[in-house]
Backbone as ProteinMPNN parsed JSONL, in Angstrom:
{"seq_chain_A": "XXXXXXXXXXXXXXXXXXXXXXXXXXXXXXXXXXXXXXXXXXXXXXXXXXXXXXXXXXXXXXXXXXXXXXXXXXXXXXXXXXXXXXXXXX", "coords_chain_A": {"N_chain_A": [[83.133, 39.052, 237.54], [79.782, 38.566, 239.144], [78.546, 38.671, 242.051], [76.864, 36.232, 243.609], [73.346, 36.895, 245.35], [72.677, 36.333, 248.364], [70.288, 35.321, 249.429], [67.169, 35.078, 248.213], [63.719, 35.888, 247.054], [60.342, 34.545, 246.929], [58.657, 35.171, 243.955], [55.978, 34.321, 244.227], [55.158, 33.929, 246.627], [56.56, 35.45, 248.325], [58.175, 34.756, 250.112], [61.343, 34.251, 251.869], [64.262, 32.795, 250.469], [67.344, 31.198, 251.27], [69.908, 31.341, 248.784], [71.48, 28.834, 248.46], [69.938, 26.838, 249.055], [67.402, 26.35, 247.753], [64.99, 25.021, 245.198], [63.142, 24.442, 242.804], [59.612, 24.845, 243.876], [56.484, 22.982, 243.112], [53.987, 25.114, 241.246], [51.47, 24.933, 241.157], [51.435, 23.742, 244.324], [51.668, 26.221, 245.565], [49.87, 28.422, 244.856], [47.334, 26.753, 245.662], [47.963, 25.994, 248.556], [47.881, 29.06, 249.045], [45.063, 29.755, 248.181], [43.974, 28.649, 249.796], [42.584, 29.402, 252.735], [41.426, 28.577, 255.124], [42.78, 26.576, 256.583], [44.327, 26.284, 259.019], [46.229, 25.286, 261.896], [46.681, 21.803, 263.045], [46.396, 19.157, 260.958], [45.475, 16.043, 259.168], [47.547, 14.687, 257.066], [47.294, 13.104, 255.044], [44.254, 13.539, 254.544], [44.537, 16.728, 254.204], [46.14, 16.046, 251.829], [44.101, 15.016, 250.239], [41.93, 17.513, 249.492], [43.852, 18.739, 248.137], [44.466, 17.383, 245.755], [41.422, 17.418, 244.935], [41.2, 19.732, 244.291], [43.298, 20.082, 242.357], [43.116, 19.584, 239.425], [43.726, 18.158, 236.287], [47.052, 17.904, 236.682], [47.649, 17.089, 239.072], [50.412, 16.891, 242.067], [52.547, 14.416, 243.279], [52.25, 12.661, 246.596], [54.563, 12.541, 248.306], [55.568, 14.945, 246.704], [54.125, 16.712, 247.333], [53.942, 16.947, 250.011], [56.75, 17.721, 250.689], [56.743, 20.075, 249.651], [55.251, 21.678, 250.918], [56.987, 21.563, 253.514], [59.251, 22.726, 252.999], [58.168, 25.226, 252.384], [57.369, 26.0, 254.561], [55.464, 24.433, 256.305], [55.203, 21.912, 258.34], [55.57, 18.384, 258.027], [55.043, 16.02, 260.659], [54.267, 13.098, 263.299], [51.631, 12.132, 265.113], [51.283, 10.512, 268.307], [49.871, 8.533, 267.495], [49.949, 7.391, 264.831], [49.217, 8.552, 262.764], [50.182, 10.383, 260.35], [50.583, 14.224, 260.215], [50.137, 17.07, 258.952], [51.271, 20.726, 260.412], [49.837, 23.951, 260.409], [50.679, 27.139, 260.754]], "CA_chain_A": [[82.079, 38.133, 237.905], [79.051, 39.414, 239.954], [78.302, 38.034, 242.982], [74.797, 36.41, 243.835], [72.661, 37.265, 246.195], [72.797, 34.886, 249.77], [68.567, 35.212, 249.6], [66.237, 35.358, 246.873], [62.473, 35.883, 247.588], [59.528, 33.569, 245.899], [57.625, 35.693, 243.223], [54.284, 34.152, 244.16], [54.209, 33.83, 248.452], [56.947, 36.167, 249.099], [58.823, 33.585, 251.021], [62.828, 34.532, 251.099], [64.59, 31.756, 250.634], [68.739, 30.892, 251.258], [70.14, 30.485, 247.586], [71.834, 27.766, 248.757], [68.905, 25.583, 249.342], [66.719, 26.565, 246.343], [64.736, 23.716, 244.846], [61.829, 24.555, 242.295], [58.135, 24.143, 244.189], [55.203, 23.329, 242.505], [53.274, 26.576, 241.463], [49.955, 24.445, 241.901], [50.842, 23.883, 245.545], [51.78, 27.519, 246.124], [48.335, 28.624, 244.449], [46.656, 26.155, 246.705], [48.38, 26.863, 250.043], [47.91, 30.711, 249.213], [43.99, 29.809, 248.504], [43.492, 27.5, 251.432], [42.158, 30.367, 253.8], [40.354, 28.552, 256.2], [43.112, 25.565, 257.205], [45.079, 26.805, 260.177], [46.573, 24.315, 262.863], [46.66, 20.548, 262.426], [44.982, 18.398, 260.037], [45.985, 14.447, 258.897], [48.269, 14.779, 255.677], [45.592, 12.582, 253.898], [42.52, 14.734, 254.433], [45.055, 17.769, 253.338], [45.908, 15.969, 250.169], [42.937, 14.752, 249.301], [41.678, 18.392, 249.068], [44.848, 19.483, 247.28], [44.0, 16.386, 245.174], [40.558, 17.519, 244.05], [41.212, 21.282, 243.522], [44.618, 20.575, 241.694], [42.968, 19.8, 238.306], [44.6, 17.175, 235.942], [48.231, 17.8, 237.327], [48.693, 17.029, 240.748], [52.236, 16.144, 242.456], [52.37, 12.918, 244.297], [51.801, 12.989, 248.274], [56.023, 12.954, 248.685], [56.244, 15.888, 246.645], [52.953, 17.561, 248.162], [54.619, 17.08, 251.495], [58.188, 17.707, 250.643], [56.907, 21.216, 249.096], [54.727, 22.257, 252.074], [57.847, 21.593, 254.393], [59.772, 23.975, 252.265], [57.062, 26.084, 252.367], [57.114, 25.811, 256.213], [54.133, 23.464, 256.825], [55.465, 20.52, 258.245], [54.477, 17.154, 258.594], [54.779, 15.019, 261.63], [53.647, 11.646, 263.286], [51.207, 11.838, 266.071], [51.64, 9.287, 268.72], [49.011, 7.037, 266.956], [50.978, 6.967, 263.626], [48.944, 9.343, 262.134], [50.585, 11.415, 259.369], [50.033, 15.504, 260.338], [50.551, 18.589, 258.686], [51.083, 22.071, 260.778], [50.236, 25.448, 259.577], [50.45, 28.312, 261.573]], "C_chain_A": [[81.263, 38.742, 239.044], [78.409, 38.474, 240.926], [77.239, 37.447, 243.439], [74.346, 36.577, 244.952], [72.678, 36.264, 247.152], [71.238, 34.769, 249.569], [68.318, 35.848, 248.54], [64.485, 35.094, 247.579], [61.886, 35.102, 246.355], [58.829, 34.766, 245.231], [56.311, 35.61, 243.832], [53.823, 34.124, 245.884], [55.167, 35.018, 248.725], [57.944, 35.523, 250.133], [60.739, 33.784, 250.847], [63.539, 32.762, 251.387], [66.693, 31.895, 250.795], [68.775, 30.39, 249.791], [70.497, 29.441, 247.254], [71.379, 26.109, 249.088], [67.639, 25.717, 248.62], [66.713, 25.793, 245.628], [63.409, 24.663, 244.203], [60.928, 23.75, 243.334], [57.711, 24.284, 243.198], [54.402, 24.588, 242.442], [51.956, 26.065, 242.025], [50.195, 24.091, 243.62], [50.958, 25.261, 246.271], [50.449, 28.079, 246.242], [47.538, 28.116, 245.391], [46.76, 26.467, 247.922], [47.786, 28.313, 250.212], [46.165, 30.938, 249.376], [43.306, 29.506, 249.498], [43.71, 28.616, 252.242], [41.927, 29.54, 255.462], [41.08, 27.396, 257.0], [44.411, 26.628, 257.935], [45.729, 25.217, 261.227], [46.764, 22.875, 261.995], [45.795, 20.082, 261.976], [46.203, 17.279, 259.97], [46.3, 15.106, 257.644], [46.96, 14.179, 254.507], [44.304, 13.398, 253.726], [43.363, 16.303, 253.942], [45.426, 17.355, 251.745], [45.241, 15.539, 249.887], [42.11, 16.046, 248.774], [42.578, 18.317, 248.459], [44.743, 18.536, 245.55], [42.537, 17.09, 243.677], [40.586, 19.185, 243.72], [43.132, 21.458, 242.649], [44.086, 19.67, 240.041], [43.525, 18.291, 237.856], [46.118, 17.106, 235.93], [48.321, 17.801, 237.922], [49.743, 16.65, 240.76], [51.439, 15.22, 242.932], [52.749, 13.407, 245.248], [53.168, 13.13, 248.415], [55.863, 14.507, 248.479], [55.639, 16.72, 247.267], [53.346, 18.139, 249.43], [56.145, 17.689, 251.447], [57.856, 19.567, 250.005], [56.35, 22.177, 250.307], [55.935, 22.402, 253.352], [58.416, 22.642, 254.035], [59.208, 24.936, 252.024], [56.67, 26.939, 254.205], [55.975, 25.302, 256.8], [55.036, 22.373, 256.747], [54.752, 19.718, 258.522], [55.275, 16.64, 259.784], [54.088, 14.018, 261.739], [53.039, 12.045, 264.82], [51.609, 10.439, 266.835], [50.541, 8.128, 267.737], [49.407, 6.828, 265.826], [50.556, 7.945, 262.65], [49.856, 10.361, 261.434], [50.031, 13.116, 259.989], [50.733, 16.754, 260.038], [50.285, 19.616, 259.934], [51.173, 23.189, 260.035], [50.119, 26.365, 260.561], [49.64, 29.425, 261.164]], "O_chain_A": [[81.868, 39.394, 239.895], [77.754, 37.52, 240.505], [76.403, 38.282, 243.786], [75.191, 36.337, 245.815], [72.697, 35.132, 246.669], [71.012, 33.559, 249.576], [68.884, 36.798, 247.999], [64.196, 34.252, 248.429], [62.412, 34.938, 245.255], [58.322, 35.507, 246.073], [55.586, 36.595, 243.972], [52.689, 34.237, 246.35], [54.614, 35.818, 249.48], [58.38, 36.262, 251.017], [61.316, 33.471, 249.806], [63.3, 31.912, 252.245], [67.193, 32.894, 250.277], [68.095, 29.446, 249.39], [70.193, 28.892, 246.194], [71.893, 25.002, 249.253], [66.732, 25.013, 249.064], [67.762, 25.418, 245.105], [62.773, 25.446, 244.908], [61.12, 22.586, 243.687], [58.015, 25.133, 242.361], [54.122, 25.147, 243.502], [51.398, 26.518, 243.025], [49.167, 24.154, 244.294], [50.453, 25.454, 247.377], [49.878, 28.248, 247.319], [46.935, 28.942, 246.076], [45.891, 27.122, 248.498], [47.299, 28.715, 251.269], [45.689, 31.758, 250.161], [42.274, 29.984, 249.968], [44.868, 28.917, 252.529], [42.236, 29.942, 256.584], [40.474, 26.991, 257.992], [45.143, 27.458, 257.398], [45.361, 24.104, 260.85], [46.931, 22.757, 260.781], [44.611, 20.278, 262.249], [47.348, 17.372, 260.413], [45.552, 15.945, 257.143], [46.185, 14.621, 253.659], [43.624, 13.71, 252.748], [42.656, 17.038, 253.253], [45.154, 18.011, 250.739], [45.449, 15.344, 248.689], [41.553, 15.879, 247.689], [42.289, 17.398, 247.693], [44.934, 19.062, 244.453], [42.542, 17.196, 242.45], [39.887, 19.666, 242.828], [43.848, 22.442, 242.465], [45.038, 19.05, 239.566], [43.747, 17.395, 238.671], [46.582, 16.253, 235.174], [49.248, 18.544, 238.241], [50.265, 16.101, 239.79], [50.216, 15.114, 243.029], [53.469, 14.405, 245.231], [53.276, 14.286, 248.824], [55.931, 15.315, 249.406], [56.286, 17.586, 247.855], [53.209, 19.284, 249.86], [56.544, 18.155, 252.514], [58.855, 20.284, 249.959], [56.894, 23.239, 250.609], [55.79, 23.338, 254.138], [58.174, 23.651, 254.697], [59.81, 25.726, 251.296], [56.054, 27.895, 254.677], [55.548, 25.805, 257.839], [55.557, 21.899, 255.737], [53.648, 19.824, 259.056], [56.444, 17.023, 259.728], [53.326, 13.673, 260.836], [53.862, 12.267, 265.708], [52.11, 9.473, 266.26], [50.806, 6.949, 267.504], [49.19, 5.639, 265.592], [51.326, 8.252, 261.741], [50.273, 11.257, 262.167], [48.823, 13.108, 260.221], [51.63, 17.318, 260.664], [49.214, 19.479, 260.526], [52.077, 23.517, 259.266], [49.16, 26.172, 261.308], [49.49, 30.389, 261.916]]}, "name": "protein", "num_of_chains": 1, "seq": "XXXXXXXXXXXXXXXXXXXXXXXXXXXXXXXXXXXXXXXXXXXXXXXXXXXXXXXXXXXXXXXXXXXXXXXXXXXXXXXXXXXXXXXXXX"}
């Protein structure tokens, strides 16, 4: 029996991941993330998926998974003090 690998890298960002915590993303938010040049720092989750929204065609995810893939992606979200929803990207 052949042993597997502790890390496996993503095909499409390059991203290594622990095998151990390996969950299919969406390719449409990889694609997106990878196109989205010009968003850096914080933005409101809503004004990020509403773009991801209108450039993801007739399959988008729903805002959980949107968010739940970007975390795993390493964009998290947070809650400003005013309740506001907010993605970081570095």
């Amino acid at each position: 029996m052949t042993d597997m690998p502790s890390e496996t890298e993503c095909p499409q960002c390059h991203h290594t991941f622990d095998t151990g915590a390996i969950r299919p993303v969406d390719p449409g938010v990889v694609r997106w993330l990878a196109e989205e040049l010009t968003w850096s720092g914080q933005q409101p989750t809503e004004r990020v998926y509403s773009d991801y929204l209108y450039s993801a065609g007739e399959t988008p995810v729903s805002r959980q998974r949107f968010v739940q893939d970007l975390d795993y992606l390493g964009v998290p979200e947070t809650q400003a003090p005013d309740g506001t929803r907010i993605l970081t990207r570095s």
